[in-house]
C-alpha positions in Angstrom: 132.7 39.1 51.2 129.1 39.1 53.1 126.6 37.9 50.7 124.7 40.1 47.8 121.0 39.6 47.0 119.4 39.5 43.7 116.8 38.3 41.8 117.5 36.1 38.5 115.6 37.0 35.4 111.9 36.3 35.1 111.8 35.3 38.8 110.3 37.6 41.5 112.4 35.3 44.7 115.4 37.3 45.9 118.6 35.1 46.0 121.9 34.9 47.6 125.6 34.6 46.4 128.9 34.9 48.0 132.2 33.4 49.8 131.7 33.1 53.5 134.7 31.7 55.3 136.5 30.7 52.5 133.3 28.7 50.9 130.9 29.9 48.0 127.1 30.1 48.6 124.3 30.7 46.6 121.0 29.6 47.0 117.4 31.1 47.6 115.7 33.0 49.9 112.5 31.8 48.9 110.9 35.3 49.2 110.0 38.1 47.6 110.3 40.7 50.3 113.5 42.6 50.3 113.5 42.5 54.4 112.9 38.8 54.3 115.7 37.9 51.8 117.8 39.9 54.1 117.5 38.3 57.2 117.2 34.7 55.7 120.6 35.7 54.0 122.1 37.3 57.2 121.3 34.2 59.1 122.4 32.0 56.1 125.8 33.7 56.6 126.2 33.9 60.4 125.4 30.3 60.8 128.2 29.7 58.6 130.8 31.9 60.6 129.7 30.5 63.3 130.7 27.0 61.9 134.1 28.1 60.8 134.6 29.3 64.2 133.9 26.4 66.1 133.3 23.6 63.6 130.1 22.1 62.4 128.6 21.2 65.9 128.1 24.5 66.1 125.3 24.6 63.6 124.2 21.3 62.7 120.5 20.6 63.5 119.2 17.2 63.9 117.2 17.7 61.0 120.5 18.1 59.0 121.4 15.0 60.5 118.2 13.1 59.8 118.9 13.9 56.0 122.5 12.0 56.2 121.3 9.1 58.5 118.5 8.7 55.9 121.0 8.5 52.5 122.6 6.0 54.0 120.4 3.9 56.2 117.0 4.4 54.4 113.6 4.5 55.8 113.7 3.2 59.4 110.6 2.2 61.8 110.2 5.4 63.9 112.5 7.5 62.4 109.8 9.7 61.0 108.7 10.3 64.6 111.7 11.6 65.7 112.5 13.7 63.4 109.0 15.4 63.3 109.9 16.0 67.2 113.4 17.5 67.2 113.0 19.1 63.8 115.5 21.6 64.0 117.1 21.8 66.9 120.7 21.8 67.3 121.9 18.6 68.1 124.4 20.1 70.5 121.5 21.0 72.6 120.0 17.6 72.7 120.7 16.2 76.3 120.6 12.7 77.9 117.9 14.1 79.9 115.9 15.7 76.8 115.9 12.5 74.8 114.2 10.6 77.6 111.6 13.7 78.3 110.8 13.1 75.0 110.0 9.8 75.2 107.5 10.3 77.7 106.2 13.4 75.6 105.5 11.5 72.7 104.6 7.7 74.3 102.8 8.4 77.2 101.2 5.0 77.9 104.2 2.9 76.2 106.0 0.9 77.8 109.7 1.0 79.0 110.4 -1.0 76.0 108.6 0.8 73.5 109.8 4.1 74.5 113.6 2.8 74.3 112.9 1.4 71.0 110.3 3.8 69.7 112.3 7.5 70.6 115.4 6.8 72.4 117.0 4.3 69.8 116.5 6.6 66.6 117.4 9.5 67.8 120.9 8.0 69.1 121.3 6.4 65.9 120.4 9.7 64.0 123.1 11.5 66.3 125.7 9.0 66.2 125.5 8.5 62.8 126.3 12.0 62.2 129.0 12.1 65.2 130.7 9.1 62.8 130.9 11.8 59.9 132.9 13.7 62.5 129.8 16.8 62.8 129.4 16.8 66.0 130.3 14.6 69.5 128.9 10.7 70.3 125.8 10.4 72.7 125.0 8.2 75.0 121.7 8.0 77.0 120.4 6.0 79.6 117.6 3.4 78.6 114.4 2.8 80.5 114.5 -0.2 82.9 112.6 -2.7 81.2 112.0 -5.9 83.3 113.2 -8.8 81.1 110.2 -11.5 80.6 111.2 -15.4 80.3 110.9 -15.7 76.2 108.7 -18.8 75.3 110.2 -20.5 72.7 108.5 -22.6 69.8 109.9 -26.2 70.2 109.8 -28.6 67.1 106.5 -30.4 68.6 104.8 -26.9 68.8 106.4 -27.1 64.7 105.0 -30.2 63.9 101.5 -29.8 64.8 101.0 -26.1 63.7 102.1 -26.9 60.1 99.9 -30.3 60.1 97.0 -27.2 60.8 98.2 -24.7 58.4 98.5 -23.7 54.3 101.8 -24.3 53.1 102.6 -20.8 52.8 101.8 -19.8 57.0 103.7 -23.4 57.6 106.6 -22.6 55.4 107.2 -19.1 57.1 106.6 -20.2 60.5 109.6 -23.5 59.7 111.6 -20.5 58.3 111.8 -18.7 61.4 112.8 -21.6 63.7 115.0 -22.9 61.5 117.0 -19.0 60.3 116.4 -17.4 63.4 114.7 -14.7 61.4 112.5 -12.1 62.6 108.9 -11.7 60.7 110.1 -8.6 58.8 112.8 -10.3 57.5 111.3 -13.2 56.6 108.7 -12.1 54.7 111.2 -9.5 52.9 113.2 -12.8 51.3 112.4 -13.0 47.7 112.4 -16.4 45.2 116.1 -14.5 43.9 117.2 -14.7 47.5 116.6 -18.4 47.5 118.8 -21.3 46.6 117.0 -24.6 47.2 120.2 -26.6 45.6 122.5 -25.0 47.8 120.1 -25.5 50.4 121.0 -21.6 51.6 118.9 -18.1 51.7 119.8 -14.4 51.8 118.6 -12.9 54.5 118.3 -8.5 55.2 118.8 -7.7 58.5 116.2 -5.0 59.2 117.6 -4.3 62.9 121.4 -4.1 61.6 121.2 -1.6 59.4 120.3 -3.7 56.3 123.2 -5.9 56.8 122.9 -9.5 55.2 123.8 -13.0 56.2 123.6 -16.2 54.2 121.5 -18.6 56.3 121.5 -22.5 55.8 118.4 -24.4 54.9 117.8 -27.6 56.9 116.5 -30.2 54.7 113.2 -30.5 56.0 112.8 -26.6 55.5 113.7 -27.0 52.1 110.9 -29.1 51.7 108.7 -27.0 53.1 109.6 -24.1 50.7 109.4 -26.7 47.4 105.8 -27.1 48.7 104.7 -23.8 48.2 102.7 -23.5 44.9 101.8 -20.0 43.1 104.2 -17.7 41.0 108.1 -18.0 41.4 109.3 -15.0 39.7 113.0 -13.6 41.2 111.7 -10.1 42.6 108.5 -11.9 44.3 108.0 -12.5 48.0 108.5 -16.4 48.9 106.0 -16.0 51.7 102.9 -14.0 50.3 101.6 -11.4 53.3 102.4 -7.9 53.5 103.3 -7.9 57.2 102.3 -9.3 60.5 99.1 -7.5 60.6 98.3 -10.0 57.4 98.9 -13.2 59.0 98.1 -12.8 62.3 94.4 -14.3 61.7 95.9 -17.1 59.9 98.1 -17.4 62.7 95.6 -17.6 64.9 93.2 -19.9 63.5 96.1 -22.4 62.7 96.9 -22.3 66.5 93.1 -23.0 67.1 92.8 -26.1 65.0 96.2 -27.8 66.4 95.1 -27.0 70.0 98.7 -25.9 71.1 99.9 -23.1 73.2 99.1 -19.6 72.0 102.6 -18.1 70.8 103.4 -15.6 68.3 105.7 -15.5 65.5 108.7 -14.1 67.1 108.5 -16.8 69.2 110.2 -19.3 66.4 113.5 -16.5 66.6 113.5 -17.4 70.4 112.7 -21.1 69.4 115.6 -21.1 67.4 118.2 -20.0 69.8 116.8 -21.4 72.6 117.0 -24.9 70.9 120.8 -24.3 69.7 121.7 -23.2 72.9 120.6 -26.6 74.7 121.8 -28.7 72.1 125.5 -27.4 73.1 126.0 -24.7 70.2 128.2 -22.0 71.9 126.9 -18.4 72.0 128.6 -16.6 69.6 128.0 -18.9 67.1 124.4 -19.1 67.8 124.5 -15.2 67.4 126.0 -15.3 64.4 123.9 -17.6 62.6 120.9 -15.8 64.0 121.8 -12.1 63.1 122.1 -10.4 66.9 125.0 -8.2 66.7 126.0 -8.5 70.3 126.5 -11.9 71.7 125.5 -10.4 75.2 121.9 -10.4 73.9 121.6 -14.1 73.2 122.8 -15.1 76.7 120.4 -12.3 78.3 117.4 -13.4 76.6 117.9 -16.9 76.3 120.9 -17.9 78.8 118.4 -19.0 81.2 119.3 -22.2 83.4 117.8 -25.1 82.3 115.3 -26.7 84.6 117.5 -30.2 85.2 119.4 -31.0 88.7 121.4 -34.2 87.1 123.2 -31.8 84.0 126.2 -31.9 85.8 126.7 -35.7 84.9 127.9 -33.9 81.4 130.8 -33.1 83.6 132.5 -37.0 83.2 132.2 -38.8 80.0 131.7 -42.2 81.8 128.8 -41.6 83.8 125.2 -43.2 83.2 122.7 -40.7 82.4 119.8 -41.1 84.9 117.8 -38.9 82.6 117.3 -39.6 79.0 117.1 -36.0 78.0 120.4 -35.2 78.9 122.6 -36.2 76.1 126.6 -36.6 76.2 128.5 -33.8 74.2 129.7 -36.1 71.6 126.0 -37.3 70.9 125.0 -33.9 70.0 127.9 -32.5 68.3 127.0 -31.7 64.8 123.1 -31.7 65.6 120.6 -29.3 62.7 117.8 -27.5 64.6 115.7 -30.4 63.9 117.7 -32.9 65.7 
């Protein structure tokens, strides 16, 4: 039965009603021209034949698909981008090709890595997320070549003497990092309820996984750090006082300043982190798991790099002399904290 306009009592808006392919609609038009109401309802009904013919690929917009992604995954960093971009077109007419166009389009000047993360990334996410609802085909899309930088890591020297330089707070978060492997954002999202200082363990939000959580050790001398942090304790507050990056970046600086160390950011405590477990003989996967990367692959891409020593071969037999101090037998650092 094709669908019948009419306008409700004390309303001037036409509405629709009616079974189309087996499914009852109704909704409005949101117009008061008879015309109008027509065509929106003409269109409301050959979208949905269209869709029983050859299912809901046929007709689902990435728009519609933004809306699921959204009720599920929340608020995402350039999601809002995105979807102001595609609006609605039909995902089935999103190519490999248009995704990266767009890219370009709407970063310009980014970089390779910006525009993966930035428009490429969402917009895969938005689709596949709505491919997993079974409403239209998996996409795939080629990244941009980024050129893969050597990641400085923050070592428990570079630790040492930016604390001595810092409040407790900028201290605290910056010992957090290097010894969770968590990233800024999630740091600064833990909360005093997330914290158990007599377990000696912290819940941490994955921002990159989807919200996904892990329960992440406290070393001792991190707990220590965090018992040193005066102000208000209450569950639903922030452990680590600033906002976001942009708030203690200036701290940051000036904490760098007064210790006269190397310049590195914060992310540079994540890379600290695995960088340090890695060397100390802590096998990949493990190190991924305890620091949040989904994909093992990433931790020995980022931070597999050889290190810098011709004589760590004599790991190879159990009985040989070490002619160099710094290369420890497997035994001796078996069970090793990130602080040695």
């Amino acid at each position: 039965m094709p669908l019948r306009l009419k306008k409700p009592k004390n309303s001037d808006i036409w509405h629709y009603s009616g079974t189309v392919a087996g499914r009852r609609l109704r909704g409005s038009t949101k117009t008061t021209r008879r015309a109008e109401a027509e065509k929106v309802a003409h269109k409301i009904e050959a979208d949905h034949l269209e869709r029983d013919r050859n299912g809901p690929a046929a007709t689902l917009t990435f728009a519609q698909a933004a809306i699921k992604y959204r009720a599920v995954m929340g608020e995402k960093r350039y999601l809002r981008l995105v979807e102001d971009h595609w609006k609605d077109t039909l995902v089935k007419n999103i190519s490999r090709g248009a995704v990266k166009d767009a890219a370009i389009k709407l970063m310009p000047t980014a970089s390779a890595a910006t525009r993966n993360r930035g428009v490429i990334v969402p917009t895969l996410a938005v689709i596949n997320y709505a491919a997993s609802l079974d409403l239209c085909p998996p996409m795939k899309a080629d990244r941009f070549p980024v050129v893969t930088k050597v990641r400085e890591p923050v070592t428990e020297a570079w630790l040492d003497a930016f604390m001595a330089h810092s409040s407790a707070h900028l201290g605290a978060l910056a010992c957090f990092m290097y010894a969770t492997g968590a990233r800024i954002s999630e740091a600064l999202g833990v909360k005093w309820q997330d914290l158990d200082l007599s377990a000696a363990t912290v819940k941490i939000r994955m921002g990159k996984l989807g919200g996904k959580e892990r329960v992440s050790n406290l070393p001792p001398r991190l707990v220590a750090a965090i018992a040193g942090i005066a102000g208000e304790r209450e569950a639903d507050k922030q452990v680590f006082p600033y906002s976001s990056y942009r708030s203690c970046a200036d701290p940051w600086e000036v904490a760098i300043k007064r210790a006269g160390i190397k310049r590195l950011t914060p992310h540079c405590c994540r890379h600290g982190f695995a960088t340090t477990l890695l060397h100390r003989g802590v096998d990949v996967m493990t190190v991924a798991d305890l620091g949040g990367w989904a994909d093992a692959m990433q931790v020995v891409r980022t931070y597999g790099h050889a290190q810098k020593n011709p004589r760590l071969n004599n790991l190879l037999f159990s009985g040989t002399k070490q002619a160099n101090a710094s290369v420890e037998q497997p035994e001796a650092i078996e069970n090793k904290t990130v602080f040695g």
